[in-house]
C-alpha positions in Angstrom: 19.1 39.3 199.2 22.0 39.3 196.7 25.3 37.8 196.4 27.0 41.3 196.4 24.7 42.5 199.4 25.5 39.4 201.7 29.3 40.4 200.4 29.2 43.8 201.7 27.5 42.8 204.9 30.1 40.1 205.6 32.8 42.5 205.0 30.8 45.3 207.1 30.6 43.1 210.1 34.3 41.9 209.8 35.1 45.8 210.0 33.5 46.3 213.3 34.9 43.2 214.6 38.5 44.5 213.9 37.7 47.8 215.0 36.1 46.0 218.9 39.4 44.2 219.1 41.1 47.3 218.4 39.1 49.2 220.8 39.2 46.2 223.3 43.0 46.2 223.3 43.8 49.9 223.2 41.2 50.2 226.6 43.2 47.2 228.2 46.2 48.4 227.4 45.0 52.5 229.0 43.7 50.1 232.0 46.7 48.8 232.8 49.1 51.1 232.6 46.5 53.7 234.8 47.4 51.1 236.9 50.4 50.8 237.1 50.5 54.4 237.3 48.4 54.5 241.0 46.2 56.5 239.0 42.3 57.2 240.2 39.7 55.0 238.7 42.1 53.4 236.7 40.1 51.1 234.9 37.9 53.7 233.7 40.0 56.7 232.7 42.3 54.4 231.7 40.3 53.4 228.9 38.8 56.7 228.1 42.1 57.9 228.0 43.7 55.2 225.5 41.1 55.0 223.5 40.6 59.1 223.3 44.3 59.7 222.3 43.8 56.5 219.7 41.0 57.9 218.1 41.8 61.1 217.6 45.9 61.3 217.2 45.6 58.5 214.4 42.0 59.3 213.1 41.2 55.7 213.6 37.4 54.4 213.3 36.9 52.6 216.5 33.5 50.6 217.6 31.9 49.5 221.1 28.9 47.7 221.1 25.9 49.2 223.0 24.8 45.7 224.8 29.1 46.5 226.5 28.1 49.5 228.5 24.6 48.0 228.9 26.6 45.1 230.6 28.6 47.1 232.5 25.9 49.6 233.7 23.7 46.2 235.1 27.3 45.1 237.1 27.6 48.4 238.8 23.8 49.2 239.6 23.9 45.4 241.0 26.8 46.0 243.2 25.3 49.3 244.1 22.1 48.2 245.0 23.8 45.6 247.6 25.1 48.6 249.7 21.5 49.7 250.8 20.4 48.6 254.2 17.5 48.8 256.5 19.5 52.0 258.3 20.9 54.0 255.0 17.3 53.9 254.1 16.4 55.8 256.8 19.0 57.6 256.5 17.9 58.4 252.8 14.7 59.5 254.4 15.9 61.8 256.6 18.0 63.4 254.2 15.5 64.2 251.8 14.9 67.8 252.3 18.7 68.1 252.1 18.3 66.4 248.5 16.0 68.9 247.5 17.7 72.1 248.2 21.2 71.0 247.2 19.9 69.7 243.8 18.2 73.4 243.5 21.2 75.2 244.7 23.2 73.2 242.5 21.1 73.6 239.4 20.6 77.6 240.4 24.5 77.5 240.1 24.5 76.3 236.5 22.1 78.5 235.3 23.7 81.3 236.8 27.0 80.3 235.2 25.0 80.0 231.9 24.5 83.8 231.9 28.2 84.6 232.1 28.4 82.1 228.9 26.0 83.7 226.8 27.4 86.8 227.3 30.8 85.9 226.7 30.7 83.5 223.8 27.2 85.0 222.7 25.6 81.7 222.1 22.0 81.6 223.2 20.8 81.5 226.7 18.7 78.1 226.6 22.0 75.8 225.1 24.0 77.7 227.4 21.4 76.9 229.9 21.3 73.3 229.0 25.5 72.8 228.7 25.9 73.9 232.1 23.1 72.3 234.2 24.8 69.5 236.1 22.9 66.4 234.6 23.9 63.4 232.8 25.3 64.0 229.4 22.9 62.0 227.5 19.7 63.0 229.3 20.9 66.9 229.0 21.3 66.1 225.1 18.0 64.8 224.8 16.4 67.4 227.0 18.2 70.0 224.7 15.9 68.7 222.2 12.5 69.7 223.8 14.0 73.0 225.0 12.8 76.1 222.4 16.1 77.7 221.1 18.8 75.2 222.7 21.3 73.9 219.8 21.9 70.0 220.6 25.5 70.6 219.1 26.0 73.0 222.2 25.0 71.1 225.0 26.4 68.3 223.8 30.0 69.9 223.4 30.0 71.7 226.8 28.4 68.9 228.4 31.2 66.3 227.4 33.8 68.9 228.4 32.1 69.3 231.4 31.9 65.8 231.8 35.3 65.2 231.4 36.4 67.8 233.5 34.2 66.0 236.6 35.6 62.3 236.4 38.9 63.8 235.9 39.0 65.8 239.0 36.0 64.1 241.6 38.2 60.7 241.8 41.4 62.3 242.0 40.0 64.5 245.2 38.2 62.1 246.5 40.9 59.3 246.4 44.2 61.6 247.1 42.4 64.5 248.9 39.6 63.6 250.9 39.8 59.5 251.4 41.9 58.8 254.6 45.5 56.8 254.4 44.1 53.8 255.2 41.3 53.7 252.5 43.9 54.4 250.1 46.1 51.6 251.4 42.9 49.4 251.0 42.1 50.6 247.7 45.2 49.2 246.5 45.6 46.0 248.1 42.0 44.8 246.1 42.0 41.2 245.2 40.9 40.5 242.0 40.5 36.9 242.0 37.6 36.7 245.0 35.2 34.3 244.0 31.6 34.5 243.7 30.0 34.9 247.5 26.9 34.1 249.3 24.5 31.5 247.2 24.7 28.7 244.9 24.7 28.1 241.3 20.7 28.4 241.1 20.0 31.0 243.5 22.7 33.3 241.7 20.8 32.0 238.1 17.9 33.3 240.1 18.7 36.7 241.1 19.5 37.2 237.0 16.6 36.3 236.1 15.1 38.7 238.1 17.3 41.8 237.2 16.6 41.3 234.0 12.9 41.6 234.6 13.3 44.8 236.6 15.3 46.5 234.3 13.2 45.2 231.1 10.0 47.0 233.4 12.8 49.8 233.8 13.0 50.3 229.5 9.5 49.7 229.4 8.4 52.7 231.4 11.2 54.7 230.1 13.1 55.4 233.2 16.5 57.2 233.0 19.5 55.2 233.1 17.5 52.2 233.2 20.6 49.7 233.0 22.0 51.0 236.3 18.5 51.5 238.1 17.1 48.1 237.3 19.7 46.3 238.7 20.3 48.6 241.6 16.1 49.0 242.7 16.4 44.7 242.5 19.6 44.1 244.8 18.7 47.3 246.8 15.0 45.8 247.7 16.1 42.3 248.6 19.0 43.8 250.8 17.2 45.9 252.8 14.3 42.6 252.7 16.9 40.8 254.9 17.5 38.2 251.6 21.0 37.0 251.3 21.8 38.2 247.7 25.2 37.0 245.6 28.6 39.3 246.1 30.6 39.8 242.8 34.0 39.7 242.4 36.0 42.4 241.8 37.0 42.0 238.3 33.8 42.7 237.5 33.7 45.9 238.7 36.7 46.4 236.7 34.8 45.3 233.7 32.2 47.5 234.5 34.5 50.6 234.4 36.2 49.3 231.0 33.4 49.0 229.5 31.7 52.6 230.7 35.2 54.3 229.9 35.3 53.6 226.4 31.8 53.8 225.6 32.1 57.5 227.2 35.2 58.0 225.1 33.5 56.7 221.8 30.4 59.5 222.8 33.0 62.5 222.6 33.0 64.5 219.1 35.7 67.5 219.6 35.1 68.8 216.2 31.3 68.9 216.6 31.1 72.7 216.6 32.8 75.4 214.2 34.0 77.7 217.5 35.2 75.1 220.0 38.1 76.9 220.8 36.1 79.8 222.3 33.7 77.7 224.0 36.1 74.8 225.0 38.2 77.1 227.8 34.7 78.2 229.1 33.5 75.3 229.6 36.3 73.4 231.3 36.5 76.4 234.0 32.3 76.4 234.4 33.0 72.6 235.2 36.0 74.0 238.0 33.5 75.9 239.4 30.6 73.5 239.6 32.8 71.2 241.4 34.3 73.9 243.4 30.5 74.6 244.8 30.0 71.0 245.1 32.7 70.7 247.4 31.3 73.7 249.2 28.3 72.4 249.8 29.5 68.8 250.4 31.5 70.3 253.8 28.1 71.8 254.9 26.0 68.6 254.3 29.3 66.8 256.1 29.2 69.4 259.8 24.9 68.7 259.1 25.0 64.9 258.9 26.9 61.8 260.3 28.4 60.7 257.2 32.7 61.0 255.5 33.6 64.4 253.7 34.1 61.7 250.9 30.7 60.7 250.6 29.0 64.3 250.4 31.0 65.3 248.1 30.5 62.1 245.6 26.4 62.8 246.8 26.7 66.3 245.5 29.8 66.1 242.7 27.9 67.0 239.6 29.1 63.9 237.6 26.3 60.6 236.7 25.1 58.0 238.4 27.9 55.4 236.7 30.8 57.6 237.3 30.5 58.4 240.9 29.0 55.2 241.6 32.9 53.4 240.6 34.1 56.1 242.4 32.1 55.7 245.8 33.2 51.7 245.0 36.8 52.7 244.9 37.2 54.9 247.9 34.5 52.8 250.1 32.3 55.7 250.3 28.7 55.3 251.6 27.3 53.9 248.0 23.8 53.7 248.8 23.7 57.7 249.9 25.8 58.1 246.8 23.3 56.4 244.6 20.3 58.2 246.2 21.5 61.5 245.8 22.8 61.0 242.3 19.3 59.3 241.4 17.2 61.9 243.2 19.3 64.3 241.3 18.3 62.9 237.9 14.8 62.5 238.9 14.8 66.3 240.0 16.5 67.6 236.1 14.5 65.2 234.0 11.2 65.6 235.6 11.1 69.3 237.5 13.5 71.4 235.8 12.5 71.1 232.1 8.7 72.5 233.3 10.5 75.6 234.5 12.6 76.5 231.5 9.7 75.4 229.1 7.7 78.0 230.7 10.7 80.9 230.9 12.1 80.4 227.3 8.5 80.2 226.0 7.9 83.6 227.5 10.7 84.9 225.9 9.5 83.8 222.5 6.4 85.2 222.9 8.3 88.8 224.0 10.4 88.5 220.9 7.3 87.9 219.0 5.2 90.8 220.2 8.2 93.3 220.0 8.6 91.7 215.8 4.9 92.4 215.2 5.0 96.1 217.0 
């Protein structure tokens, strides 16, 4: 390697360690004054918020390393995973024909929106398809990819509006709107300097060591969201095993949300597509609706089952496993139903619904073909 190369590299790196402080301090500074504000999820929107205006206003470069959100996913699906018990398992299990036809009725709901789309903005039916199905934004993106005729640029606009749109409104609702006084009186008088609870130095050293196995298993089978599910499946089993497992503080969950926040912030490209301004209104009010459904169907899982209007809702709200995990954290919702719904909801969009619209946009190529060759 050259002297001028090991120059450039040197110089390269210094750039993106400037541009993580500068990230680092425009997140804590969004953090803090969503705090100060009494505003939802403070720590995360915060952030997203900051770091959003930052970017964009001043056309600054900003960086986040991956192994941040990585870190931040592992502390939440921990702290999720110690929420599952012996009962909210069965729970879970008894629930899971309600799973099943809320995730299909919420799906059915996106797709139908995605007809209205097309035919409004006239962009084609499988990206409209894709940008209103109520997945994760990264696995939609990369399912927009094996998807015949869906435009990755698409999805990936309406999906980050639609994103945005969710975490936005679910935490306000759920926090101001849904959550009783006293929760909200709770939810404000957190502590952040609890200590560490439950276990010693060396069982705590344990309990990492086997996360990080889980989760490497996790990214070796390819699982979605790996991060949050490794740690989550490891906490979750040895809960419900009856073994005492570690209680983090919660700063960490507030490091968990700053470090989700700006990585979602860093992931949204407003000038990705040459029409945004015709598709951006459409998709902010598709998100509306899906959330308006949500909460429709969140009141009738709520009369069916024992559980807080708070808690269906954040089961059926068409956000990710990260985002309404914090949430169900913040409002003291039932976090293990939260986490299965979300997860079975995943499972359902990566695994079920890309067999269906392979087979119903590949039929429509081969339509278009034989009317080409007549």
């Amino acid at each position: 390697m050259t002297f001028s190369s090991i120059t450039k590299l040197t110089i390269k790196r210094k750039q993106k360690q400037f541009q993580f402080v500068e990230t680092l301090l425009i997140g804590i500074i969004g953090g803090v004054l969503f705090t100060f504000l009494h505003l939802p999820l403070a720590w995360m929107l915060g952030p997203l918020t900051a770091v959003l205006s930052w970017k964009f206003l001043l056309n600054r470069d900003l960086y986040w390393p991956v192994s941040f959100r990585n870190g931040g996913q592992m502390l939440l699906g921990y702290s999720m995973g110690l929420s599952f018990t012996i009962e909210s398992a069965r729970q879970i299990v008894n629930q899971l024909p309600s799973m099943v036809i809320i995730t299909i009725l919420m799906v059915g709901f996106g797709i139908a929106l995605a007809y209205f789309v097309s035919r409004i903005t006239g962009i084609n039916h499988p990206s409209a398809v894709m940008g209103t199905t109520p997945g994760g934004l990264s696995q939609m993106v990369v399912l927009s990819e094996d998807i015949k005729g869906a435009e990755p640029t698409i999805v990936t606009f309406m999906q980050t509006i639609r994103m945005l749109t969710v975490i936005f409104i679910v935490p306000t609702l759920s926090i101001h709107a849904l959550s009783s006084e006293s929760t909200q009186k709770k939810i404000s008088s957190i502590d952040m300097n609890a200590q560490m609870e439950n276990g010693s130095f060396v069982e705590f050293t344990m309990f990492i060591v086997i996360v990080l196995l889980v989760t490497s298993i996790a990214l070796r089978f390819k699982c979605p969201t790996p991060w949050i599910i490794g740690p989550l499946l490891t906490s979750a089993i040895l809960s419900i095993s009856g073994i005492e497992t570690p209680h983090l503080p919660p700063i960490f969950t507030v490091i968990a949300q700053l470090c989700l926040g700006v990585y979602l912030c860093l992931g949204i490209k407003v000038n990705m597509l040459g029409n945004w301004r015709k598709l951006l209104p459409l998709s902010f009010i598709t998100g509306i609706l899906i959330v308006g459904f949500a909460l429709v169907l969140a009141y009738g899982l709520h009369i069916l089952y024992p559980i807080t209007m708070t808690t269906a809702f954040l089961c059926i709200a068409p956000g990710g496993l990260p985002e309404m995990g914090v949430t169900a954290h913040t409002v003291q919702a039932d976090v293990s139903m939260v986490a299965a719904y979300q997860l079975f909801r995943v499972f359902f969009i990566l695994f079920i619904v890309p067999i269906f619209l392979r087979r119903i946009f590949g039929k429509q190529d081969d339509v278009q073909k034989t009317v080409n060759t007549v």
